[in-house]
C-alpha positions as protocol buffer text, in pm:
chain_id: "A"
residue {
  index: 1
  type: UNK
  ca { x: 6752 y: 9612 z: 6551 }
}
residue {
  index: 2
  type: UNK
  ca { x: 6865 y: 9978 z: 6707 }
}
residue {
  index: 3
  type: UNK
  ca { x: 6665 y: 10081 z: 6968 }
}
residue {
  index: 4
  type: UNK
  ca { x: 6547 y: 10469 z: 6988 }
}
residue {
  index: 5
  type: UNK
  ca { x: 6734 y: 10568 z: 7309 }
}
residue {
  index: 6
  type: UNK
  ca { x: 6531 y: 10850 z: 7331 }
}
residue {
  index: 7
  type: UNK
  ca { x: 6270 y: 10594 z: 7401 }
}
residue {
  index: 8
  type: UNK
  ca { x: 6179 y: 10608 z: 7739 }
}
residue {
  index: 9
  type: UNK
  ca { x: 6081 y: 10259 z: 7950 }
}
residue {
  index: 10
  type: UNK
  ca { x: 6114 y: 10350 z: 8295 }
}
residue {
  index: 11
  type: UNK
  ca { x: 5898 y: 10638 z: 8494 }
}
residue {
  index: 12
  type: UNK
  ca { x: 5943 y: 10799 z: 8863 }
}
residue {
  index: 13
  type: UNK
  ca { x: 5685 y: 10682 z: 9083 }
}
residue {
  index: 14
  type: UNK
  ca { x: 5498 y: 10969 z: 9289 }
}
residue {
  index: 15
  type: UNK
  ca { x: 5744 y: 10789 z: 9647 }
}
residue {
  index: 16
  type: UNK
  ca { x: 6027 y: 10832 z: 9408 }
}
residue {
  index: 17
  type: UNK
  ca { x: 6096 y: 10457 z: 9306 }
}
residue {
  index: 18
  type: UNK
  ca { x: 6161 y: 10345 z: 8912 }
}
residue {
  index: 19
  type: UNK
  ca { x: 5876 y: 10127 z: 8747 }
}
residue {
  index: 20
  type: UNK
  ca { x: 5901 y: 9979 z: 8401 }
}
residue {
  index: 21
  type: UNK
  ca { x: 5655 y: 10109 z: 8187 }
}
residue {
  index: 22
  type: UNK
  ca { x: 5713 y: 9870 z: 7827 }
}
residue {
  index: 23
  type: UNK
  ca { x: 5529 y: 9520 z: 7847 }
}
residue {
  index: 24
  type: UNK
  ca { x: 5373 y: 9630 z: 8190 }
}
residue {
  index: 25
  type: UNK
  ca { x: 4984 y: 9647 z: 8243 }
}
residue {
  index: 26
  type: UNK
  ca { x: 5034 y: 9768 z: 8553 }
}
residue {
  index: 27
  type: UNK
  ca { x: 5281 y: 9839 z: 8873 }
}
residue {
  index: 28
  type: UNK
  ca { x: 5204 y: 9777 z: 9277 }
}
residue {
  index: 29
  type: UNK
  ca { x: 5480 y: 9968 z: 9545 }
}
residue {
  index: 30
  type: UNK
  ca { x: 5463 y: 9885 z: 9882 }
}
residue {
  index: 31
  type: UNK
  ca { x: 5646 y: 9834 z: 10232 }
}
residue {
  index: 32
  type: UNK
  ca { x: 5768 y: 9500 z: 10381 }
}
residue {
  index: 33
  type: UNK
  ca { x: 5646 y: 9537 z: 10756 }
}
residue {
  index: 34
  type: UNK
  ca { x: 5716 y: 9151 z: 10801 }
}
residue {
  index: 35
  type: UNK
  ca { x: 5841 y: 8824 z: 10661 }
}
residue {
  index: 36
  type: UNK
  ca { x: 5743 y: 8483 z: 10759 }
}
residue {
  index: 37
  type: UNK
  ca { x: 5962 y: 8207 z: 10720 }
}
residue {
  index: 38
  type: UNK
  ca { x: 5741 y: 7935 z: 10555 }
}
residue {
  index: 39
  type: UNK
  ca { x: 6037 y: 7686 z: 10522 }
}
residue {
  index: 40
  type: UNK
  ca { x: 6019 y: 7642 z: 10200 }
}
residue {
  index: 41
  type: UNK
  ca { x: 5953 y: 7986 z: 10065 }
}
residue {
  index: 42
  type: UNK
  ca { x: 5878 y: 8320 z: 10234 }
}
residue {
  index: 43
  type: UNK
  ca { x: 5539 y: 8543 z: 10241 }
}
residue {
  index: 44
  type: UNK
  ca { x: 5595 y: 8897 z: 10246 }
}
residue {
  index: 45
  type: UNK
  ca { x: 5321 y: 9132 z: 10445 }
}
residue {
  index: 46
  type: UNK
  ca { x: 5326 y: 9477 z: 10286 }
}
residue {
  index: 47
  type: UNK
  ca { x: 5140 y: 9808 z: 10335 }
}
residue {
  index: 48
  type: UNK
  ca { x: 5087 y: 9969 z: 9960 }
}
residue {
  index: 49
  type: UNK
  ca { x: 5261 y: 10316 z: 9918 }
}
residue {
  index: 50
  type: UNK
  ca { x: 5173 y: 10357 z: 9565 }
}
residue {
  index: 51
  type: UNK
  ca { x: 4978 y: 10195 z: 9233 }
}
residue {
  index: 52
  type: UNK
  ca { x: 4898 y: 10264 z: 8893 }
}
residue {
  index: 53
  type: UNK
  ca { x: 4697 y: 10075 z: 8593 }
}
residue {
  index: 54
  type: UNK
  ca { x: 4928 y: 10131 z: 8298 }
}
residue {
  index: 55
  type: UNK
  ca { x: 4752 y: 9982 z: 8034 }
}
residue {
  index: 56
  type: UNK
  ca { x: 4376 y: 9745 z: 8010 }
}
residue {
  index: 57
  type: UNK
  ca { x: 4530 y: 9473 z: 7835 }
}
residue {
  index: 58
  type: UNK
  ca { x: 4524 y: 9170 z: 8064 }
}
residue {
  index: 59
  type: UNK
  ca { x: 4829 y: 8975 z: 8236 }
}
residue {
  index: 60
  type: UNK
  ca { x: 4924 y: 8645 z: 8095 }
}
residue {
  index: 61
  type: UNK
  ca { x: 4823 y: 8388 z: 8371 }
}
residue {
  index: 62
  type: UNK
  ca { x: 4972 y: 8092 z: 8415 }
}
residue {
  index: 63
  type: UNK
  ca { x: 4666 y: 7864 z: 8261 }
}
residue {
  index: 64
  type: UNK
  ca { x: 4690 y: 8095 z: 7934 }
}
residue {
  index: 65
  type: UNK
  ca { x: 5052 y: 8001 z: 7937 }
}
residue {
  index: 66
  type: UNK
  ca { x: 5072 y: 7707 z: 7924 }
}
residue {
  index: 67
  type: UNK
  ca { x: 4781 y: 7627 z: 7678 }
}
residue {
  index: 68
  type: UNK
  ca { x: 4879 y: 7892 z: 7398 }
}
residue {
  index: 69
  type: UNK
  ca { x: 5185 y: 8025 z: 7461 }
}
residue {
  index: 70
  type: UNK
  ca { x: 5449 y: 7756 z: 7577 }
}
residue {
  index: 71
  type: UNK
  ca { x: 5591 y: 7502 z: 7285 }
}
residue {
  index: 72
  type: UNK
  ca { x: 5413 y: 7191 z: 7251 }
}
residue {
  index: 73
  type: UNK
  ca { x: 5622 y: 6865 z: 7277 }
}
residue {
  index: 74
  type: UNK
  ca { x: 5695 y: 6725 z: 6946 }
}
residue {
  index: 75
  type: UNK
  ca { x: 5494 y: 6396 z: 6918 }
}
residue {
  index: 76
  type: UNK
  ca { x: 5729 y: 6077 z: 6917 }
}
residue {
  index: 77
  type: UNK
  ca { x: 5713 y: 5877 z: 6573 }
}
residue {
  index: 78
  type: UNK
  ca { x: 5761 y: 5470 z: 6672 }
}
């Protein structure tokens, strides 16, 4: 399959950073002002620069994943 190149799937945010617009319901830009080491991962506080709703259509969560999206196991014949 050739893709269009004149297709565009990026856009400028209004503080200047690149978002991906194709598969995206929606984009959040924001400012680390601190990290906490959690020792086993780390939480990120941020102050929000800049949002946008892209499209209605909801996010796949992980529930809806994994009950119609991820392959079922094959069922083992004895």
């Amino acid at each position: 399959m050739r893709r269009d190149k004149r297709v565009t799937v990026c856009k400028r945010s209004a503080n200047g950073l690149y978002y991906v617009t194709a598969g995206t319901n929606g984009y959040i830009s924001a400012v680390i002002e601190q990290s906490v080491d959690l020792g086993s991962h780390m939480m990120f506080i941020a102050a929000v620069e800049d949002m946008e709703v892209l499209s209605d259509v909801p996010s796949v969560t992980y529930a809806y994943y994994q009950s119609d999206i991820k392959p079922k196991p094959e069922k083992v014949i004895q």
